[in-house]
C-alpha positions as MATLAB code, in Angstrom:
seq = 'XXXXXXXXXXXXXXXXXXXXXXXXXXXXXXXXXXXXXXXXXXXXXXXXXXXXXXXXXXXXXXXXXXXXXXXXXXXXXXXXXXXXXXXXXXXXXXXXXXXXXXXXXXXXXXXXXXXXXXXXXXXXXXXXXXXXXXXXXXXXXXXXXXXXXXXXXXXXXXXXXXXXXXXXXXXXXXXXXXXXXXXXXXXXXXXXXXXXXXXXXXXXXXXXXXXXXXXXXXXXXXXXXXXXXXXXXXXXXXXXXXXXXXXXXXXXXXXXXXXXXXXXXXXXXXXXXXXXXXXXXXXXXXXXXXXXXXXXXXXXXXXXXXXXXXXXXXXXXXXXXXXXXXXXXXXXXXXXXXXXXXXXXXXXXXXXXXXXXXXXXXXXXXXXXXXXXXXXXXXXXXXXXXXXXXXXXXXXXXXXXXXXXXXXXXXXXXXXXXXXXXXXXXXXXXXXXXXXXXXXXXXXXXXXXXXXXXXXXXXXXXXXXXXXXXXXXXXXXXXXXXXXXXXXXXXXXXXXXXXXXXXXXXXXXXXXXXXXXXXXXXXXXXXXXXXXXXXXXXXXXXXXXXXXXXXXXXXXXXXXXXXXXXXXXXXXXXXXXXXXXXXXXXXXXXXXXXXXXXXXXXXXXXXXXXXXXXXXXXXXXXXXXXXXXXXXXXXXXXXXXXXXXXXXXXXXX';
ca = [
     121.519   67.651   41.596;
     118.847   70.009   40.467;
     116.897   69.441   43.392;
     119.021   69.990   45.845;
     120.249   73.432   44.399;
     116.744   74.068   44.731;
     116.694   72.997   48.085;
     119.998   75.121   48.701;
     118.337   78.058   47.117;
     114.660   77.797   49.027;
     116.406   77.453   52.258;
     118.842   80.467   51.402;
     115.900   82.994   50.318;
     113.795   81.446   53.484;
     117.266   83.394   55.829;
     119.424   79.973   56.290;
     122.801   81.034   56.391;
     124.317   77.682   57.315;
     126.721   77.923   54.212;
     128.022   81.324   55.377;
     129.139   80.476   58.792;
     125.891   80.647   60.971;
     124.201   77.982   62.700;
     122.461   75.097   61.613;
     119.208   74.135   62.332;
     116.651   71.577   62.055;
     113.231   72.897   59.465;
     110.894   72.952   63.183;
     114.179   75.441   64.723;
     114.577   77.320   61.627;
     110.726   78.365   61.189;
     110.588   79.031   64.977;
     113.398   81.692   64.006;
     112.039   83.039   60.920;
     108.590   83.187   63.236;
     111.012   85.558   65.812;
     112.462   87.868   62.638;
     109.057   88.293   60.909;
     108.255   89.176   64.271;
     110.654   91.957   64.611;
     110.708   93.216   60.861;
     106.682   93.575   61.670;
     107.392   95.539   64.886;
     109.626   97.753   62.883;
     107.255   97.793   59.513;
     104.884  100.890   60.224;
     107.592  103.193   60.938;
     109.757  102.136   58.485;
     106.963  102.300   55.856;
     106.125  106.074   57.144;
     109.761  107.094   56.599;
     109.586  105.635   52.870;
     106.408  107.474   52.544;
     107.925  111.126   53.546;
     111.645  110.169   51.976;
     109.027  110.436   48.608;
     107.636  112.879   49.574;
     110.779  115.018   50.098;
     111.817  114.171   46.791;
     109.019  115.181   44.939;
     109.514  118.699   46.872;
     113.142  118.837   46.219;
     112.384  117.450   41.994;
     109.767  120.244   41.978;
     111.299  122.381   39.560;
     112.999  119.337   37.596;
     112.835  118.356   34.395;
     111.471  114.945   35.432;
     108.935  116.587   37.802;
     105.576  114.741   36.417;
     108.071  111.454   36.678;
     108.721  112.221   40.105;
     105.591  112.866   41.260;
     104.046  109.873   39.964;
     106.932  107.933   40.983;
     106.468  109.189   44.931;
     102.673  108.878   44.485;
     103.148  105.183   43.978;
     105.565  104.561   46.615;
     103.891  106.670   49.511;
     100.439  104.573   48.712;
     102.632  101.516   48.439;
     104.295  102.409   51.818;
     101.196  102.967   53.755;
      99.391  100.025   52.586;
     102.701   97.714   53.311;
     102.679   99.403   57.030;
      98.917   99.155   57.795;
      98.701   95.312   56.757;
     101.967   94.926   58.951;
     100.537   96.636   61.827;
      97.522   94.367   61.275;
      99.553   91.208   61.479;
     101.640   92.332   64.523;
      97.985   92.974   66.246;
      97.263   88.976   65.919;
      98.534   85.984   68.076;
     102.325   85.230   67.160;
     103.066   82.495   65.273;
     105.151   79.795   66.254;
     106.568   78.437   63.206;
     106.771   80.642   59.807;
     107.242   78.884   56.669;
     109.738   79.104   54.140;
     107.187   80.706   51.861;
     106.189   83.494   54.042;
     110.165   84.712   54.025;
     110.355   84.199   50.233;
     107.365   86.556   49.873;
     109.380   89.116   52.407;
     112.500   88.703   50.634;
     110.562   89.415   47.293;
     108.723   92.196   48.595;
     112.184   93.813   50.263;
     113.855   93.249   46.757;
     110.531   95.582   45.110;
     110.519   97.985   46.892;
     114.768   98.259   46.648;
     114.370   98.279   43.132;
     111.028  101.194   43.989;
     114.165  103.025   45.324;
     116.925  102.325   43.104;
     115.105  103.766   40.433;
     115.280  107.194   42.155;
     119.198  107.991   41.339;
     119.289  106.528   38.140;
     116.545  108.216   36.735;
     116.595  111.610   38.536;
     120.006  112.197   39.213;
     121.177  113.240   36.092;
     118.832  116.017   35.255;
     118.312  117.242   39.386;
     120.114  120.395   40.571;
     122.912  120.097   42.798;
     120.824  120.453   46.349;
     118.645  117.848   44.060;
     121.552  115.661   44.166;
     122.381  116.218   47.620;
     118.853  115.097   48.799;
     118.935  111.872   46.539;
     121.826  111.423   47.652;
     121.087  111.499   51.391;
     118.207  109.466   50.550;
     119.624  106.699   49.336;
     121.891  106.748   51.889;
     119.485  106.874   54.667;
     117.697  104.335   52.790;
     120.561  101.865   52.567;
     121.284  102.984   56.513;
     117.268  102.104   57.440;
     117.288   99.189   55.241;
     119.890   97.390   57.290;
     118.087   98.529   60.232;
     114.797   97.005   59.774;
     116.292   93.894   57.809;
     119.283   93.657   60.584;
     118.455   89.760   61.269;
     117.289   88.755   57.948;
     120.545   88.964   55.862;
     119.023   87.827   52.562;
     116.158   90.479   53.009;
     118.895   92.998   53.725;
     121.048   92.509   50.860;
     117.488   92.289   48.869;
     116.581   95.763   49.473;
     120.044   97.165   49.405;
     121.572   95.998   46.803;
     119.687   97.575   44.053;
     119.951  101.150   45.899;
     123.570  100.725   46.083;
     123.887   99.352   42.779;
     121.642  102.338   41.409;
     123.780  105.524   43.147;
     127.487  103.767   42.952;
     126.826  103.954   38.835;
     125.490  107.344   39.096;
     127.596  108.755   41.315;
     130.825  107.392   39.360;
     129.427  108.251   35.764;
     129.700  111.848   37.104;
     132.342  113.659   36.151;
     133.188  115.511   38.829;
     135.935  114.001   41.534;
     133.799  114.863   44.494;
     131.139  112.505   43.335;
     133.499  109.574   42.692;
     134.671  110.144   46.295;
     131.442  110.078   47.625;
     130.541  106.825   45.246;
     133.609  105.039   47.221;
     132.072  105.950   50.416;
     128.899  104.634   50.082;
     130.729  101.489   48.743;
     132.409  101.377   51.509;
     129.531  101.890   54.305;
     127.385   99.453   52.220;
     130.314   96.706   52.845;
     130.340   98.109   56.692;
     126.622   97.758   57.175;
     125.986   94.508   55.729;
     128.963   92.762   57.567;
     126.838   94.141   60.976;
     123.837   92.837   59.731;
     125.279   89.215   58.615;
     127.091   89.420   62.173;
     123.950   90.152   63.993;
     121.657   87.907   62.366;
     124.280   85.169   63.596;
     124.087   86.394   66.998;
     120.310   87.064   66.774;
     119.858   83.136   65.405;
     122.403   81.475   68.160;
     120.305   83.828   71.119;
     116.770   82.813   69.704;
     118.338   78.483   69.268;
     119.438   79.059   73.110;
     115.948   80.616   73.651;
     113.875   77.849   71.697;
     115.937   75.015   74.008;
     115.146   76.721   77.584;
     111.794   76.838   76.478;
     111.833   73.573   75.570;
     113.226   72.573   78.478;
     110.661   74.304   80.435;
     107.703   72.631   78.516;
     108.924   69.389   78.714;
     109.180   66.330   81.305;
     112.778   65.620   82.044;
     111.716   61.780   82.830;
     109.837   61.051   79.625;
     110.634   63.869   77.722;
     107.177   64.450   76.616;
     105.403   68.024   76.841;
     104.622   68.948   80.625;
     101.781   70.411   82.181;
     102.649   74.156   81.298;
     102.753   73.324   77.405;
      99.735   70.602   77.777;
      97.831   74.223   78.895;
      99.219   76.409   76.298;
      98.006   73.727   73.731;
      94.664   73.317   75.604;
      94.609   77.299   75.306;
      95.149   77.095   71.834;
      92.896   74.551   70.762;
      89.869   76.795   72.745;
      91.470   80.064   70.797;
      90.325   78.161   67.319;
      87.036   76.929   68.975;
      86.421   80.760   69.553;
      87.466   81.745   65.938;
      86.497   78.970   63.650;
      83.941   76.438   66.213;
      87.003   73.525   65.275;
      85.883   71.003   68.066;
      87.961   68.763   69.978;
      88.414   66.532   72.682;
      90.330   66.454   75.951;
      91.796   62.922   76.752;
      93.240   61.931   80.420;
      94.728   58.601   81.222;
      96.768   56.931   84.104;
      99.034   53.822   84.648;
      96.691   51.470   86.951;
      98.342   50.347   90.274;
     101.220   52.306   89.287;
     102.099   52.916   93.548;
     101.765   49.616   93.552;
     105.074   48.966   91.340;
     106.849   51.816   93.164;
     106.433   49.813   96.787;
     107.282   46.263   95.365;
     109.902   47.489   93.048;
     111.389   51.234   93.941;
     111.230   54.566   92.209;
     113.630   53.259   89.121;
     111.029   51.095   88.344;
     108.570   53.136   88.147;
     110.175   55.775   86.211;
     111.338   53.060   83.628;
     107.278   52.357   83.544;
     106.511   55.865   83.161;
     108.936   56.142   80.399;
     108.450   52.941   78.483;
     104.414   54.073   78.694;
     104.993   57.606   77.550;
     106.235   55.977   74.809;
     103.853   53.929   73.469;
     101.351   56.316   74.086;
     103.456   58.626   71.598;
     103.167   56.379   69.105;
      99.527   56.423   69.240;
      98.909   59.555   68.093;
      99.064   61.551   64.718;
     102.850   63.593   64.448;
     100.661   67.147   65.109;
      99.299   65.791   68.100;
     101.376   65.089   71.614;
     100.828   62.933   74.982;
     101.759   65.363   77.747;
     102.829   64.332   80.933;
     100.897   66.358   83.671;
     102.027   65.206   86.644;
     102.644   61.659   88.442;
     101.477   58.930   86.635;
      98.723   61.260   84.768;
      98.907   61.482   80.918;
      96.926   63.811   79.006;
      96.156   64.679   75.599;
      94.145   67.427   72.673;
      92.872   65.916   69.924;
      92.162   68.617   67.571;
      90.234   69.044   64.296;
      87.798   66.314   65.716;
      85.299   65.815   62.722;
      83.042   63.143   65.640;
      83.307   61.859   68.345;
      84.307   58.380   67.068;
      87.949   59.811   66.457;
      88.534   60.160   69.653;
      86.875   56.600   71.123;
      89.336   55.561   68.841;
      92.181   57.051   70.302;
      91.785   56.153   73.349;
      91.316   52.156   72.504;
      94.945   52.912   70.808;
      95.942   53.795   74.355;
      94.700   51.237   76.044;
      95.396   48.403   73.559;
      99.302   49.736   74.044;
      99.306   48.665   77.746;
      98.117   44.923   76.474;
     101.956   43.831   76.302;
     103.856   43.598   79.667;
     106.090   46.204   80.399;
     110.049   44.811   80.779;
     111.129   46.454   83.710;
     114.578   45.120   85.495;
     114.952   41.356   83.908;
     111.069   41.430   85.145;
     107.349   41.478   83.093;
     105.344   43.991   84.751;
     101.546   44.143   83.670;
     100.327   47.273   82.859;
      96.919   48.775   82.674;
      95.086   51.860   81.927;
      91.749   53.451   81.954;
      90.714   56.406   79.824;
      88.308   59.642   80.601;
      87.303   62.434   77.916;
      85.746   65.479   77.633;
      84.775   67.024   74.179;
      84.311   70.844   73.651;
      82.582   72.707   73.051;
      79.731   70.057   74.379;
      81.444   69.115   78.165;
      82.663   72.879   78.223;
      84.508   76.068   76.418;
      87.398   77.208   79.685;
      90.342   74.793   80.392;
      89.357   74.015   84.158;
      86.042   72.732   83.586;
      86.814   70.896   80.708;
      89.693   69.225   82.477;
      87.525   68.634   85.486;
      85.254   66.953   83.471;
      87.704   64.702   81.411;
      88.799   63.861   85.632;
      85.933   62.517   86.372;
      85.333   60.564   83.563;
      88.502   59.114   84.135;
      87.308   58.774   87.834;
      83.999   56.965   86.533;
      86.215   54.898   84.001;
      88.502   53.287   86.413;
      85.447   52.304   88.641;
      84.605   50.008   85.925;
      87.822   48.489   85.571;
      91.045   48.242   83.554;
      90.700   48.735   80.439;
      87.581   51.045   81.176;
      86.923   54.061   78.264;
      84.382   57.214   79.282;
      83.174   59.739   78.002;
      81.759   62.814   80.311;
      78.158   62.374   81.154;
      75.622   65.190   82.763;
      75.242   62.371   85.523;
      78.931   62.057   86.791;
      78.942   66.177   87.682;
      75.585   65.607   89.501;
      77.373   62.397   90.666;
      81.352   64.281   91.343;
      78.523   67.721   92.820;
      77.218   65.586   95.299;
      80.690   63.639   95.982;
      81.967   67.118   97.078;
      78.928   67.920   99.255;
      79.459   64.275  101.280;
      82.917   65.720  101.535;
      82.170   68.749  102.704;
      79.670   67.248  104.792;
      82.579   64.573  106.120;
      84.432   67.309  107.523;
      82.513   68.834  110.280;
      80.874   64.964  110.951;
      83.485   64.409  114.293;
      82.285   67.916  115.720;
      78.886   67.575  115.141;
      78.586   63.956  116.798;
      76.759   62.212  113.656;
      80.032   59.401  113.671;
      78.995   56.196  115.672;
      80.282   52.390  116.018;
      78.382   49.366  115.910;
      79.942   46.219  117.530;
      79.819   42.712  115.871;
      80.582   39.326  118.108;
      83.406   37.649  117.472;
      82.292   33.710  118.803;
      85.446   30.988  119.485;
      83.898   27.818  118.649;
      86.005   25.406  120.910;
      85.266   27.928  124.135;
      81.397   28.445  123.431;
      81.699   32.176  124.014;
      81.806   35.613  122.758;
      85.893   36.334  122.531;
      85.284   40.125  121.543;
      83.955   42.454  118.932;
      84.963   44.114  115.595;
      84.428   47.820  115.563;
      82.136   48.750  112.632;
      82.227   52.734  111.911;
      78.538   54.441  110.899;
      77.985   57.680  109.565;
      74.255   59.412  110.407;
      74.036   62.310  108.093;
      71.382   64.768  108.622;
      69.883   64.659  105.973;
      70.544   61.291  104.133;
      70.686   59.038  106.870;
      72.942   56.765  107.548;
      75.606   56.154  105.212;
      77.152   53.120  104.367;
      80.859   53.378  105.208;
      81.769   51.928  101.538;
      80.421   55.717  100.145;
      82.389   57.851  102.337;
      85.516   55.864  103.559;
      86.861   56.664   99.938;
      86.191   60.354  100.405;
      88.096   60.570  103.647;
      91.107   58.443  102.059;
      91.312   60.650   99.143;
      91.084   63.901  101.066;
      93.232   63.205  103.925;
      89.927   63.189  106.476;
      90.886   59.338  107.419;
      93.713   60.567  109.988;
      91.186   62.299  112.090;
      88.811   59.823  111.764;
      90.574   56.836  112.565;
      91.831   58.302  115.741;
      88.031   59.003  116.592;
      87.840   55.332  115.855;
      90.424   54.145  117.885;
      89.871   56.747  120.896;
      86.313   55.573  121.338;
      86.652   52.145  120.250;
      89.458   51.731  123.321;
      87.137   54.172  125.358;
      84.096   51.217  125.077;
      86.749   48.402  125.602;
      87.294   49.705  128.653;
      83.621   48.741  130.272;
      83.566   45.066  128.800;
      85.094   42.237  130.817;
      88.843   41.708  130.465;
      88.480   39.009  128.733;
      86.771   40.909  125.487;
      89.311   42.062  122.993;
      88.150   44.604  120.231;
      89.108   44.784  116.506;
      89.710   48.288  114.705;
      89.933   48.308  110.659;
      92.736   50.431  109.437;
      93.071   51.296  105.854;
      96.032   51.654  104.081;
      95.912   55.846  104.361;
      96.601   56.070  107.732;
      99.337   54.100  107.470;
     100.771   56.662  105.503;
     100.122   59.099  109.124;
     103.776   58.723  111.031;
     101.649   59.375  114.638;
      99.674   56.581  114.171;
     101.489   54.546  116.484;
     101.446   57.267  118.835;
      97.775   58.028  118.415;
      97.352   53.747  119.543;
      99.349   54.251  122.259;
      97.380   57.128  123.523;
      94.513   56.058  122.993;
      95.287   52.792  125.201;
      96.795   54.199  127.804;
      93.527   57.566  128.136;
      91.428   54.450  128.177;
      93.619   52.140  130.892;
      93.109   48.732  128.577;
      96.016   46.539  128.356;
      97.772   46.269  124.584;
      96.725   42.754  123.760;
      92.860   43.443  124.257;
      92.897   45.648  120.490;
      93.369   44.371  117.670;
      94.608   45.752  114.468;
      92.635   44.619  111.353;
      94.117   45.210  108.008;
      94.142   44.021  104.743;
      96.238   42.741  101.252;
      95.714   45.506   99.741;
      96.435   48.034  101.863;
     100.295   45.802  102.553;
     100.593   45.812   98.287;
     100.579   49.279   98.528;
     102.917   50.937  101.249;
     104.914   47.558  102.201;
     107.929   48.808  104.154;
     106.088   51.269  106.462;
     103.540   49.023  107.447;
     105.678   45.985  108.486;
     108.197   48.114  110.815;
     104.496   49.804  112.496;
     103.193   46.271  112.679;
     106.042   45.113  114.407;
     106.274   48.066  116.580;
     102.492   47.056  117.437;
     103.327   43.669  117.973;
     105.867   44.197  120.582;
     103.275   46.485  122.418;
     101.997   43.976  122.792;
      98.903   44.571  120.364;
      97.572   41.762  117.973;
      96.765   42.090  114.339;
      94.773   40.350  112.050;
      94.788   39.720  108.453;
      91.570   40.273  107.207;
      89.495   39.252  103.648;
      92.162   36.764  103.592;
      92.561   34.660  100.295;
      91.044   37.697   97.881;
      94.248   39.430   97.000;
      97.261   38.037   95.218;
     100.218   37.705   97.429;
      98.925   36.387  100.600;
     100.983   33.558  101.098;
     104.408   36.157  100.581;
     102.761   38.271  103.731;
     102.186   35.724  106.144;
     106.281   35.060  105.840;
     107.821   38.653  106.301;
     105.014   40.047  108.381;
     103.324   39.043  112.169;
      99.904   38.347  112.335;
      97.540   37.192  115.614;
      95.049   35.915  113.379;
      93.647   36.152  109.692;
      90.260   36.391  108.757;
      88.715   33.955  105.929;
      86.646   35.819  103.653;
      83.353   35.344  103.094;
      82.848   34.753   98.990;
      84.468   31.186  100.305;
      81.917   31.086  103.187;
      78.819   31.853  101.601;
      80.000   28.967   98.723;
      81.797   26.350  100.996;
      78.464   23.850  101.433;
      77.396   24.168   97.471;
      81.091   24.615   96.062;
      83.508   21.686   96.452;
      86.606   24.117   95.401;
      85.274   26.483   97.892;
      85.351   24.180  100.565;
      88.453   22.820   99.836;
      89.717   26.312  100.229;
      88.491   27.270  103.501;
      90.604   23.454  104.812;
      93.718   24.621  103.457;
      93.537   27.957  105.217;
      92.551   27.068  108.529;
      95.387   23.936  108.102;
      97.948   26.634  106.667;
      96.941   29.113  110.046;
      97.797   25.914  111.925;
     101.079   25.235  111.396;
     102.048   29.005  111.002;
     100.338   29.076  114.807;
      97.821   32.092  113.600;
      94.434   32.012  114.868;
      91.778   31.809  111.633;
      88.259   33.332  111.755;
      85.756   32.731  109.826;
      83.472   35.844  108.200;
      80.149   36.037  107.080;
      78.706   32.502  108.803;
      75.101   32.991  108.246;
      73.371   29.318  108.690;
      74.142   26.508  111.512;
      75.470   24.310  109.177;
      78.539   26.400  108.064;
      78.979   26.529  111.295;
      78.852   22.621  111.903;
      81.357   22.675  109.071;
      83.685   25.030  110.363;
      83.738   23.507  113.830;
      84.357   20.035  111.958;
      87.037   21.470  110.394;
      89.106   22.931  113.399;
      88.488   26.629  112.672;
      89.296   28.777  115.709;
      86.408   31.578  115.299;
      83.397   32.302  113.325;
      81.616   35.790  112.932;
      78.237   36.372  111.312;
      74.560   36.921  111.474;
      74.696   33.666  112.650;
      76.059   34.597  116.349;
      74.899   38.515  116.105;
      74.630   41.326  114.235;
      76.214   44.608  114.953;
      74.761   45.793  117.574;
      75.321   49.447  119.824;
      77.587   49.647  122.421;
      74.855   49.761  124.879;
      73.507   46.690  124.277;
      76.550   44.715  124.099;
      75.863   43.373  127.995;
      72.698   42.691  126.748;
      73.910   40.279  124.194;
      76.224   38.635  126.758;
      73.736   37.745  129.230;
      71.164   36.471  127.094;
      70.075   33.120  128.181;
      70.605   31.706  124.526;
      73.144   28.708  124.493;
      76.700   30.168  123.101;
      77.259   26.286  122.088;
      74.205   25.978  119.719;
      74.367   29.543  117.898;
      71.263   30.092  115.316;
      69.002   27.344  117.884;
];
């Protein structure tokens, strides 16, 4: 029982009026609002503190010829110091950052210091009243009047400050006003009883108002700096904290670290399983990443399926390592999504400052591409920011800038590679195989920059390059030569690419069938819908399309139901093993006997030695392609190749 009138009494002198009528609030509300009235009884503080100081001083003027003169004086000496020293620490405190949460300590020591220097005053009629002339008595009276009046002014949302510095001044002139004898006083005694009443209903009625405005305040900013899906802080209060923790790096060198994360293959669950899904993920992950972290500290949501956090007061580095193995040790369980298990994954990239940088771009650019770097090496994957990945991400951005002006200055070329058909003896087309000759490094292997130009949108113009010119050298082959374009799964996200096909077919007069559309698993895993109704579309213009690096994804089998192929291409990992590798070769039969019976032509990648291709023709396979038959060659030597006098039936003799 003690306790909690203690607990009733703290919160009462800390300006909770809950028991009076006003509103309630939680202890993280109700120090945000004390924060907003030490905030305005600071903004009011100097001035107020100046009027004390000349109020004094007027009344040692008007006590001058008093009885209590040397009281007086000493008594205004100690208030006017008091006063200004009270107003210049204020203004000092209003110059600095505002807090965002004021304890219930810091308004105990304001109530207490409000209650002094009411009591400062109150002694002023009681002990000078008495022996004061009567335009002494008018100006202590005035005083204490304007002093009750200002009091209420300053203290107008703080009711328990309010009554703190009023209620002794009151107290002190209603008893010496009403000891007097004369009528006039007694009058003017009820008055002031009456206006303190007056004012201190205002002030209990606005600090009501004033609490209710700043709760409606606190919740739109709340709802401003936080993610309506996962309710975690947003972008705009990740910065602010980001700003924050940089603001204490400045002042006190506190170090910390800068942690971003994402859900792996997250697109991946939107396609197969729609946009509920994936905001159930997103939630169920924000959550568990919560838990992760100390109560000071909080995940923010920053956009998509990007998590980010500030560790602060980081003591080494080792605190946050540890961190982030929380976060990725709370994707280990599947996430229960929709009566299904979906398997979630994440990789994790940090920066620490002041070491990978002391402004909130670069150290967020840096924590990117660590994360970058981090899911390179696979799920799971922690890194921190290394000197080598900005040379690395530096010279990324110079290939891209590089990548854009590639078309227009002609350094983009094809190579062909010969597609053979085993049961024919012949050369039944080529693949398309897109170079890059850069300036200055040579050519570049399109596994380097094929990234860049998906990431940065460059793909689209590229691809129709590919396509215009690959149609454009079509056109000079024999009809019976087909050509095969890759496509990735970027341009598929392009709603002219059908158009640009068509185009391209029609500028370079070669009928539909003789191109060929090679794409693969991954690229269908990850934008299903639109790619089936623009490979059907293709299909009935009579273009084929092939499945290519068949057997390495996860969901091949599915794919060859809903969607039309031409042909599928075997990859070659089950090549390159089929002679040496029983389980190999035993995969390589089932797929060309699966093609079979679905009726889709099978090819065969990476043949490389006569007797994988023995094999393959023993084993009924349609096509091979290799270094075995040829290796991509330039467009003007592909007649070359075809009239060589080598023996098509014996490749590799």
């Amino acid at each position: 029982m003690r306790e909690y009138l203690n607990s009733c009494l703290s919160k009462l002198l800390a300006g909770d009026l809950a028991a009076f009528g006003g509103p309630a609030t939680d202890e993280a509300v109700a120090g945000y609002i004390r924060a907003e009235q030490l905030s305005l009884v600071l903004g009011y503080s100097l001035g107020i503190m100046l009027a004390n100081a000349c109020n004094a001083a007027v009344l040692a003027i008007a006590l001058w010829h008093s009885p209590d003169r040397n009281f007086a004086l000493i008594w205004a000496a100690i208030v006017i110091c008091g006063a200004l020293s009270i107003g210049l620490k204020a203004r000092s405190s209003r110059l600095m950052t505002k807090p965002q949460f004021v304890s219930r300590q810091a308004m105990h020591r304001l109530v207490r210091n409000a209650l002094v220097l009411g009591i400062a005053w109150a002694i002023v009629p009681v002990a000078f009243f008495a022996n004061a002339s009567n335009g002494g008595q008018l100006v202590i009276t005035c005083l204490c009047s304007g002093m009750l009046a200002g009091g209420a002014f300053a203290f107008a949302t703080i009711p328990v400050a309010a009554v703190a510095f009023t209620a002794p001044i009151f107290v002190g002139t209603a008893i010496c006003l009403a000891r007097n004898d004369d009528f006039a006083y007694l009058l003017v005694a009820i008055l002031v009883v009456a206006y303190g009443f007056v004012l201190l209903r205002g002030v209990f009625a606005n600090s009501f108002e004033f609490t209710r405005r700043t709760i409606a305040q606190l919740e739109a900013e709340r709802r401003g700096r936080r993610d309506p899906l996962t309710q975690l802080p947003n972008r705009f209060a990740f910065n602010e904290c980001l700003e924050g923790a940089l603001n204490r790096l400045a002042r006190t060198g506190e170090e910390f670290a800068v942690l971003l994360l994402d859900v792996d293959r997250f697109k991946e669950v939107n396609d197969k399983f729609g946009y509920p899904a994936g905001d159930e993920l997103l939630v169920q992950a924000a959550a568990r990443l919560q838990r992760c972290v100390r109560q000071i500290d909080a995940v923010a949501r920053i956009g998509g399926d990007k998590f980010a956090l500030v560790i602060t007061n980081l003591t080494k580095v080792e605190d946050a390592l540890e961190v982030a193995e929380r976060f990725v040790s709370a994707f280990a369980e599947p996430f229960a999504i929709e009566r299904c298990e979906i398997a979630g994954t994440t990789s994790v990239g940090i920066a620490v400052a002041p070491r990978d940088g002391d402004v909130p771009h670069e150290l967020l650019r840096n924590a990117d591409i660590a994360l970058y770097r981090a899911k390179q090496g696979g799920a799971g994957t922690i890194c921190f920011f290394e000197i080598t990945d900005d040379r690395s991400a530096q010279q990324r951005r110079a290939l891209q800038r590089d990548l854009e002006f590639a078309i227009d200055r002609d350094e983009l070329f094809l190579l062909y590679q010969p597609f053979f058909d085993i049961r024919e003896n012949r050369v039944t087309g080529f693949e398309a195989l897109l170079r890059w000759r850069h300036p200055v490094r040579g050519v570049i292997s399109p596994t380097e920059f094929i990234p860049i130009a998906e990431e940065t949108g460059l793909i689209h113009g590229i691809g129709e390059w590919v396509v215009r010119h690959a149609c454009a050298t079509l056109s000079n082959w024999p009809s019976d030569l087909r050509v095969a374009v890759n496509f990735s799964a970027a341009q598929f996200h392009n709603a002219s690419i059908l158009e640009t096909i068509v185009q391209a077919l029609s500028q370079a007069r070669v009928a539909p069938h003789r191109l060929e559309i090679e794409i693969t698993e991954s690229m269908l895993i990850s934008k299903y819908a639109p790619a089936s109704s623009i490979l059907n579309a293709l299909l009935q213009l009579g273009v084929t399309v092939a499945l290519d690096d068949f057997g390495t994804g996860y969901s091949s089998l599915t794919y060859l139901l809903k969607l039309p192929y031409t042909r599928i291409k075997i990859d070659q990992s089950f090549i390159r093993g089929m002679l040496s590798r029983p389980e190999s070769a035993a995969i390589v039969k089932s797929i060309i006997t699966l093609a079979k019976d679905l009726r889709i032509g099978v090819v065969a990648e990476g043949v490389e030695a006569a007797e994988q291709f023995d094999y393959l023709r023993q084993a009924n396979c349609d096509e091979v392609q290799g270094y075995l038959i040829g290796r991509p060659v330039a467009a003007e030597n592909i007649f070359a190749l075809l009239d060589q006098d080598k023996q098509w039936s014996t490749p590799g003799a």
